[in-house]
C-alpha positions in Angstrom: 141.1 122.7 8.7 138.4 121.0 6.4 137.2 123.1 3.7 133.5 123.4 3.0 133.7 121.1 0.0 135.3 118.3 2.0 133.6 118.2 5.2 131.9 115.1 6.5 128.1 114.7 6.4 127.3 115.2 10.1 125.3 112.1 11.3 123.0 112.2 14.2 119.6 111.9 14.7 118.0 112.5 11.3 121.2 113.6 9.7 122.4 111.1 7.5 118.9 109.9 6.5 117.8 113.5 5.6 121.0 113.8 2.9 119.9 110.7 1.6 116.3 111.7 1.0 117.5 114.9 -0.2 120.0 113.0 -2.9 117.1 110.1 -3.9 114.9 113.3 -4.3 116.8 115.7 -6.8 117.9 112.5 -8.6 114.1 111.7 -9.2 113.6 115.3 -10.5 116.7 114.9 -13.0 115.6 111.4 -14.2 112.3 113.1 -14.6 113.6 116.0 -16.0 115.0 113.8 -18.5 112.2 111.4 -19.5 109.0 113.6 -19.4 108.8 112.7 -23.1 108.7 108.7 -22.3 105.5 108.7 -20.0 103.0 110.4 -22.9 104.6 108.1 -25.5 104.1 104.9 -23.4 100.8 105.8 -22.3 99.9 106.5 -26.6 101.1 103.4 -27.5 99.2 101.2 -24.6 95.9 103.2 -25.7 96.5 102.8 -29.8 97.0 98.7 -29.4 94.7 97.9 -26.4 91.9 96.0 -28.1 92.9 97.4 -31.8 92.3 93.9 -33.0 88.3 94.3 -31.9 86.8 96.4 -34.3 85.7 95.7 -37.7 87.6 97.1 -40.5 85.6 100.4 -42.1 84.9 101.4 -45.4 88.0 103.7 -45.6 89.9 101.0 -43.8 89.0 98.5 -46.8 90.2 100.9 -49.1 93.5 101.2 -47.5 93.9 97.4 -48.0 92.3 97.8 -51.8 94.9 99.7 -52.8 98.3 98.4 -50.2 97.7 95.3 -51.6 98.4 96.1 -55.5 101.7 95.7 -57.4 103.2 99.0 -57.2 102.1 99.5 -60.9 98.9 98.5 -60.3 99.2 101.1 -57.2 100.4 104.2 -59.3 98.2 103.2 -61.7 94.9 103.6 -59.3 96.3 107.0 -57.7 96.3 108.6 -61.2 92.7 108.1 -61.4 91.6 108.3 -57.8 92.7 109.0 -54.2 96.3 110.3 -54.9 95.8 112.5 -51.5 97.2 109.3 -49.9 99.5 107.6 -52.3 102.4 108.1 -50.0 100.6 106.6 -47.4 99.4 103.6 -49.7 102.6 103.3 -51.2 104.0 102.5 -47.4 101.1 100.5 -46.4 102.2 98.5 -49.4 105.0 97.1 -48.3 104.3 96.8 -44.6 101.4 94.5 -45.2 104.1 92.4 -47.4 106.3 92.0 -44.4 104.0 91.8 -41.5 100.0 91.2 -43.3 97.3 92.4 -43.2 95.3 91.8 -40.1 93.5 94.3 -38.6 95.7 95.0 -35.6 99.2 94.8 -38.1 97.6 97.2 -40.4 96.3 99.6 -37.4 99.7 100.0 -35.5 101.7 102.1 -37.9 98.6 104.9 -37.1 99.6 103.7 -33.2 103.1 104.3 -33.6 103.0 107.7 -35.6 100.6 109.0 -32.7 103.4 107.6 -30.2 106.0 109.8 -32.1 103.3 112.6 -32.0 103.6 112.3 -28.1 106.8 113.1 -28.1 106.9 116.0 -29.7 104.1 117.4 -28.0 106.1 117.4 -25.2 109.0 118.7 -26.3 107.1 122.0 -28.1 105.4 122.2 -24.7 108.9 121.8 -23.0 110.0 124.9 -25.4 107.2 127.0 -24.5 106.9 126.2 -21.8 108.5 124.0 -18.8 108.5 120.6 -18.1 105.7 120.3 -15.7 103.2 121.6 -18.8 105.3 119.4 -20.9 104.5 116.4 -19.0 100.7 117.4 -18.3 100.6 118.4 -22.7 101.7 114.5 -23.2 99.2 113.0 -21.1 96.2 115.0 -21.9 96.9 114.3 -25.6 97.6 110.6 -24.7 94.2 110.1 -23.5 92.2 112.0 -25.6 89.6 109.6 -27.0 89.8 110.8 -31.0 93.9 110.3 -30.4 93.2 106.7 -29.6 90.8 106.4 -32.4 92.6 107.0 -35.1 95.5 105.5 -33.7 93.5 102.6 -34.6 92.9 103.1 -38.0 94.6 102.0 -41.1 94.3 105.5 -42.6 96.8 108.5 -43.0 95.8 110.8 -39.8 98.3 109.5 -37.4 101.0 109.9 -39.8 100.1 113.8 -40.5 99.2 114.5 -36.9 103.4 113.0 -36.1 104.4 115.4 -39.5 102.6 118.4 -38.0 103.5 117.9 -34.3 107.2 117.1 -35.2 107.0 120.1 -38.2 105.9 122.8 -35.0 108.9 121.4 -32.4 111.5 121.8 -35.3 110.4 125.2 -36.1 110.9 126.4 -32.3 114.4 124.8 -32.7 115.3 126.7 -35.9 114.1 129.9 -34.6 115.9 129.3 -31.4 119.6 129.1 -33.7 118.7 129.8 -37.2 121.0 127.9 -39.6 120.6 125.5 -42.3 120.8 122.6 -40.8 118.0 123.2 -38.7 115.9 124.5 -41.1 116.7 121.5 -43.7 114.2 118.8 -41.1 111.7 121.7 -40.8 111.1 121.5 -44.8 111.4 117.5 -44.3 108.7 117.6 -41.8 106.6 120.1 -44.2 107.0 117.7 -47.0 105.5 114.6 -45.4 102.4 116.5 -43.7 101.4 117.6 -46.8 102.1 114.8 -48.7 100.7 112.7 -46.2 97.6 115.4 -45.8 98.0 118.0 -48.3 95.1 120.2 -46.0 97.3 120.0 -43.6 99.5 122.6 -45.1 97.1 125.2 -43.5 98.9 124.6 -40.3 102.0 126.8 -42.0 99.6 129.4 -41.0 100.0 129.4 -37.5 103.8 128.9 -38.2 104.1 132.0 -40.1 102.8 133.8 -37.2 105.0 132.7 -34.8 108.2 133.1 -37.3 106.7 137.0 -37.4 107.0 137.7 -34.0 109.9 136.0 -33.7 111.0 138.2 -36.3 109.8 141.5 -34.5 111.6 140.7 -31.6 115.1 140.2 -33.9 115.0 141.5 -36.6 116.7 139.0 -38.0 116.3 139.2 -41.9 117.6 135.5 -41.7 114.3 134.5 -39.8 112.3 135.2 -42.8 114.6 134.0 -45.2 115.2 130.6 -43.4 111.3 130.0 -42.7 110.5 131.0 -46.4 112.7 128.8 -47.9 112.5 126.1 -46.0 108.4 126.2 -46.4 109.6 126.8 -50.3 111.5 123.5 -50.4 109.3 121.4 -48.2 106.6 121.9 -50.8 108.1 121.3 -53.9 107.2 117.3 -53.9 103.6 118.4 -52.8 102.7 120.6 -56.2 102.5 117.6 -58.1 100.1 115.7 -55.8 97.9 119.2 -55.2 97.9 119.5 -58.9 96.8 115.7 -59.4 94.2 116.3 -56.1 92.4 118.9 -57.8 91.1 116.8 -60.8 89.9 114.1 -58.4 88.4 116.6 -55.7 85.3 115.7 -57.3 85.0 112.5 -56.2 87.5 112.6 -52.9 85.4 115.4 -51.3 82.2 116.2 -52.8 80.0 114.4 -50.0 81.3 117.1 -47.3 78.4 120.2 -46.5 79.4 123.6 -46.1 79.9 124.6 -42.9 77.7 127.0 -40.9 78.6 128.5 -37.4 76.2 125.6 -35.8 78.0 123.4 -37.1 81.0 124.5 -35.3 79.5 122.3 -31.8 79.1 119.1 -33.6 83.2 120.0 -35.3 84.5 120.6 -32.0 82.6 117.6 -30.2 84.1 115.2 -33.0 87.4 116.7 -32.7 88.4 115.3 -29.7 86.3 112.0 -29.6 84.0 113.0 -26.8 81.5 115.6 -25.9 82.4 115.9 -22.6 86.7 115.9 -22.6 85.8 119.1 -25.2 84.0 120.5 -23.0 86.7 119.8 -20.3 89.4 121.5 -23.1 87.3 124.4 -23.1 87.4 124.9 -19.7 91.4 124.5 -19.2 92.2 126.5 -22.5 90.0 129.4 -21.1 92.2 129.7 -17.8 96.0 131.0 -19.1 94.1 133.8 -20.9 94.1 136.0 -17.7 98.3 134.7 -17.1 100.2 137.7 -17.9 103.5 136.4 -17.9 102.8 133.4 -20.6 100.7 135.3 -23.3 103.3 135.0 -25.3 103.4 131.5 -26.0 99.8 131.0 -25.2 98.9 133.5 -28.1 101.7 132.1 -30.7 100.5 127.7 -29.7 97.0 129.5 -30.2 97.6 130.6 -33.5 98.9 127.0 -34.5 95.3 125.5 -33.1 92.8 128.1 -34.3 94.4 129.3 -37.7 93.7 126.1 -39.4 90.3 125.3 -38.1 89.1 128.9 -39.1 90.5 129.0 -42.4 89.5 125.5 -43.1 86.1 127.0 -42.7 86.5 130.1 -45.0 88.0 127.6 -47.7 85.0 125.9 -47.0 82.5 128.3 -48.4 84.3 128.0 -52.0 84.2 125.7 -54.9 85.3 122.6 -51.8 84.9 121.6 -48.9 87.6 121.6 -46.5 86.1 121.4 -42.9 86.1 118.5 -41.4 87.5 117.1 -38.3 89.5 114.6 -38.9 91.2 116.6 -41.7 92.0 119.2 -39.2 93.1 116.7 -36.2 96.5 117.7 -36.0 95.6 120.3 -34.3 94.8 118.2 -31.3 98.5 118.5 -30.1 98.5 122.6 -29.9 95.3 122.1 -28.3 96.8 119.7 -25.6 99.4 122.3 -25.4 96.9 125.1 -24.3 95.2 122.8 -22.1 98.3 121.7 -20.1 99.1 125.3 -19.5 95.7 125.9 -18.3 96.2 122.7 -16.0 99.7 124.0 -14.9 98.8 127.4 -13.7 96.2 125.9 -11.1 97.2 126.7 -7.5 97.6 124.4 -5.1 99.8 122.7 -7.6 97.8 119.2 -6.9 94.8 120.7 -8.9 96.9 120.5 -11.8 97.1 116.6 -11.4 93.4 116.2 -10.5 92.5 117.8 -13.2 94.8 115.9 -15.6 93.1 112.9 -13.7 89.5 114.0 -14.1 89.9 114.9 -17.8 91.5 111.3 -18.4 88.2 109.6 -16.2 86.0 111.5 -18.4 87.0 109.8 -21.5 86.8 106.4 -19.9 83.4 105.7 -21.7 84.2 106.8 -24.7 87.7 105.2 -25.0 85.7 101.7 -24.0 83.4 102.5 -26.9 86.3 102.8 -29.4 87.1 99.5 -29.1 83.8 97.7 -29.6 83.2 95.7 -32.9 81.2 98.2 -34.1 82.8 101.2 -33.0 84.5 102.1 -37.1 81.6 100.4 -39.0 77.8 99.1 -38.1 77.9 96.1 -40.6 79.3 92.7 -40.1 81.3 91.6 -42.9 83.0 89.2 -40.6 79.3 87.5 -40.5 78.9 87.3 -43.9 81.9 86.1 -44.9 81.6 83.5 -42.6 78.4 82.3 -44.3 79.4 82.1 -47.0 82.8 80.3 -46.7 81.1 77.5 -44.6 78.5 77.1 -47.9 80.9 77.7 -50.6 81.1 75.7 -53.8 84.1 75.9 -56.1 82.8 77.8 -59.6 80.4 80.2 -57.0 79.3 83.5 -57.8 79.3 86.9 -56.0 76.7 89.8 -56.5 77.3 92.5 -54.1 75.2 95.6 -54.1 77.0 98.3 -56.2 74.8 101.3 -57.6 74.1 104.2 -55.4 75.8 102.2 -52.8 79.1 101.3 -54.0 80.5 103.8 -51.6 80.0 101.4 -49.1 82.9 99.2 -50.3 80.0 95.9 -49.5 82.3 93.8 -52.3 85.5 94.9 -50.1 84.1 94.1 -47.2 82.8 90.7 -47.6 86.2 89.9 -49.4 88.7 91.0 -46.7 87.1 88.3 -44.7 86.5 85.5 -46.7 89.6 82.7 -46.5 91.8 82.4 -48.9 90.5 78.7 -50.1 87.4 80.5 -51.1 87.3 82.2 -54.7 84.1 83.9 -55.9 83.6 85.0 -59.3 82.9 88.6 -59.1 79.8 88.7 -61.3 77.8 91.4 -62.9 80.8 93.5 -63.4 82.7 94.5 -66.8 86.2 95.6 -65.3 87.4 94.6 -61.7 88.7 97.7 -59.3 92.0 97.0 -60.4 91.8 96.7 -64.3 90.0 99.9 -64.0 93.2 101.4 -62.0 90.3 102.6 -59.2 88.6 101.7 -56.2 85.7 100.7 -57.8 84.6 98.5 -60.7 82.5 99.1 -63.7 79.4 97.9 -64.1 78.6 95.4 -66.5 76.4 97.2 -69.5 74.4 93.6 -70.3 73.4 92.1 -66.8 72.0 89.0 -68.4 74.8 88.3 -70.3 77.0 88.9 -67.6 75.3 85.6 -65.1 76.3 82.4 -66.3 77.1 80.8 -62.5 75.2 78.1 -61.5 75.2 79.9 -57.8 75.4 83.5 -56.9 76.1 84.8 -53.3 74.4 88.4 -53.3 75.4 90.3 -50.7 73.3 93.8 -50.1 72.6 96.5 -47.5 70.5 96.5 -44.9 67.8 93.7 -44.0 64.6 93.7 -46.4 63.0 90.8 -47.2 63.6 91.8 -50.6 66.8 90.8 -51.2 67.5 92.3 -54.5 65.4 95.9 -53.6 68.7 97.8 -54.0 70.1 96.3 -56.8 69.8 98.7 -59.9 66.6 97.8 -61.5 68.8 96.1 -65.0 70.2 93.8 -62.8 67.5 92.9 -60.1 65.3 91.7 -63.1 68.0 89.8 -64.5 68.8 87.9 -61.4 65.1 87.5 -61.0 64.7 86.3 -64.6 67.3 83.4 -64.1 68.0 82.5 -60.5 65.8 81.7 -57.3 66.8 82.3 -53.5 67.5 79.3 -51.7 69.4 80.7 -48.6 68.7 83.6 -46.8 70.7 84.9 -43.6 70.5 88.4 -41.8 73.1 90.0 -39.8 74.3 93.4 -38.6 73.3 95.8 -41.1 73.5 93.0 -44.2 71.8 90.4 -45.9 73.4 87.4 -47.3 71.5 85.4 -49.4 72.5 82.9 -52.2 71.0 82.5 -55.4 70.6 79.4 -57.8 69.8 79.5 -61.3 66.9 78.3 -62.0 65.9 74.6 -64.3 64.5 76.0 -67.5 
């Protein structure tokens, strides 16, 4: 007799086919099983290149490339004075622009590729908390969110603590799940670089901690604490010197922010995904697990790691600094995604699930399109300029950008990043360049008139006046005045280039 494990597939009419289908289909499910992770990453990546190239480097942008493109002495140099927040992140930059350059879609994809790796470990914590059907929805919805692809294009430090944060919250559900060394050791790795990378993003230990206590009350496993404690211990140790250098230079890194008040909670949350209406959308699919009784749980412990740091951001706030601010508290993104997919996955017929997903993703459409406009990081054209300029240039030319009140608008960096190399302006009206001052900014020069001895100047300002020299500190509008006449005048997109030749005496 043929035992049950051996016996022949009986063909007939629909037999064989229907083993086949049956075999194709549970080997789908395990390939899917086994790749959930993939789809989210590959659909991050596509979204943080597509048209990265297109817009115009902003003022933060040009201060990434200010600093990246030092010696390293010159570097460490700068970040004693001023933005040490993001020397790691500098110090990187540094030598990734002296392999690849520094065009703006080589010095974007390193944010691209950190939100990929974010993508990944969104899914996986979803995975853990969840299954792999909110796994797979958590990837996606984080994937298309339209301030996910933003700052995947941008040569600044939030992909890289959004990746520390996201990969810091899958390693702690690891460690609690076998707590030992060796699992712990990456958690305090991963808690190094988000606060070295971000050091307010160490408020997202917050939400940790209460996840590692109700772990604990459900254990009450002494070695819980202990592990969590010192790995938190150890992953901040390389931070205290970079929070103790921050708070000397909060001054100038933060003092622009506003204190927060509860309206200004719509505008936060609006910003914080990229789009008025996909928030909207999150607040909708967050709302619906909150009636599921079976996944409280880890609803209420990924809540923790969204809200937590938002709302003590905003206590901190209403102190000596200012701490609230979107894009300081973006990480959270991912343990919103998280809520969201669960929201998404509890919809019955299952298929609402995947319209939904669908619906939140064509929601963003406009917004991701805007993204990726010239204009969509910074409304001047310092491509425009520059070009002006190089097709005029003389060798021995001078260069007057605005400074003043408005040397936060990095004009001087601006104008340079685009300028070829064969052109090489004589930074006038300046005593010490950015660099021999070890900052982002140089000093003014205390004489004007003794500082202008070009035969040409190209003066590059704000805005487009017919008064070329209106925001020009009054010393050095009169001395340009005094000495030169305008000869060449050109407006573009929030800028005036004009160029100035001294005058026959």
């Amino acid at each position: 007799m043929t035992s049950s494990a051996t016996a022949p597939v009986r063909s007939g009419p629909g037999g064989g086919s229907n083993g086949t289908r049956t075999g194709r289909t549970a080997s789908f499910t395990a390939l899917a099983g086994r790749t959930f992770w993939l789809w989210p990453a590959l659909l991050t990546l596509a979204l943080g290149v597509r048209g990265s190239a297109r817009p115009q480097l902003w003022r933060d942008e040009y201060a990434t490339w200010s600093a990246a493109t030092r010696s390293t002495g010159e570097l460490f140099d700068m970040l004693q004075h001023v933005d040490a927040v993001s020397g790691a992140y500098y110090l990187f930059m540094h030598y990734w622009i002296a392999v690849l350059g520094d065009s703006p879609a080589v010095m974007r994809l390193p944010s691209a590729l950190a939100m990929t790796g974010a993508a990944v470990f969104v899914a996986l914590t979803a995975r853990k908390m969840f299954d792999t059907r909110t796994a797979l929805f958590a990837g996606l919805l984080f994937a298309v969110v339209p301030s996910i692809s933003r700052y995947a294009q941008e040569a600044r430090t939030y992909g890289f603590v959004v990746l520390a944060v996201s990969c810091a919250t899958w390693l702690l559900l690891r460690a609690l799940e076998r707590p030992a060394p060796r699992r712990w050791l990456p958690y305090a790795v991963a808690v190094a670089a988000a606060g070295l990378f971000h050091m307010v993003s160490l408020l997202f230990l917050s939400g940790h901690a209460v996840i590692v206590f109700f772990q604990w009350r459900r254990d009450r496993n002494r070695g819980t604490l202990l592990g969590f404690g010192a790995s938190v211990l150890i992953g901040l140790l390389p931070v205290v010197p970079l929070v103790l250098l921050g708070q000397r230079q909060v001054g100038r890194q933060i003092s622009w922010l506003q204190t927060p008040w509860l309206q200004t909670y719509i505008d936060y949350w609006h910003n914080l995904f990229g789009s008025a209406l996909v928030s909207g959308c999150f607040l909708v699919l967050i709302a619906i697990p909150g009636g599921w009784a079976r996944r409280r749980q880890p609803v209420f412990e990924i809540g923790t790691v969204a809200v937590l740091p938002i709302a003590i951001s905003w206590v901190l706030s209403h102190g000596p600094s200012v701490y609230f601010f979107e894009r300081y508290q973006l990480y959270t993104v991912s343990a919103w995604c998280i809520l969201a997919a669960a929201g998404l996955n509890s919809l019955r017929p299952r298929l609402l699930g995947v319209v939904g997903l669908v619906l939140v993703a064509a929601i963003g459409v406009p917004d991701q399109q805007k993204l990726r406009t010239s204009t969509s990081h910074e409304h001047t054209d310092g491509r425009r300029a520059a070009q002006f300029i190089a097709d005029r240039y003389r060798p021995g030319d001078g260069f007057a950008p605005v400074r003043g009140e408005d040397k936060w608008m990095m004009i001087d960096l601006e104008v340079r990043y685009y300028l070829p190399e064969r052109v090489h302006l004589q930074d006038v009206l300046v005593a010490k360049n950015a660099v021999e001052r070890g900052d982002l900014f140089a000093s003014a020069c205390p004489v004007p008139t003794a500082c202008l001895g070009t035969p040409r100047i190209w003066v590059v300002t704000m805005g487009n006046d017919s008064d070329t020299l209106k925001r020009f500190p009054a010393a050095e509008s009169e001395a340009l005045r005094a000495s030169y006449r305008q000869t060449e005048v050109m407006h573009v997109r929030g800028l005036t280039v004009a160029l100035f030749e001294r005058t026959t005496s």
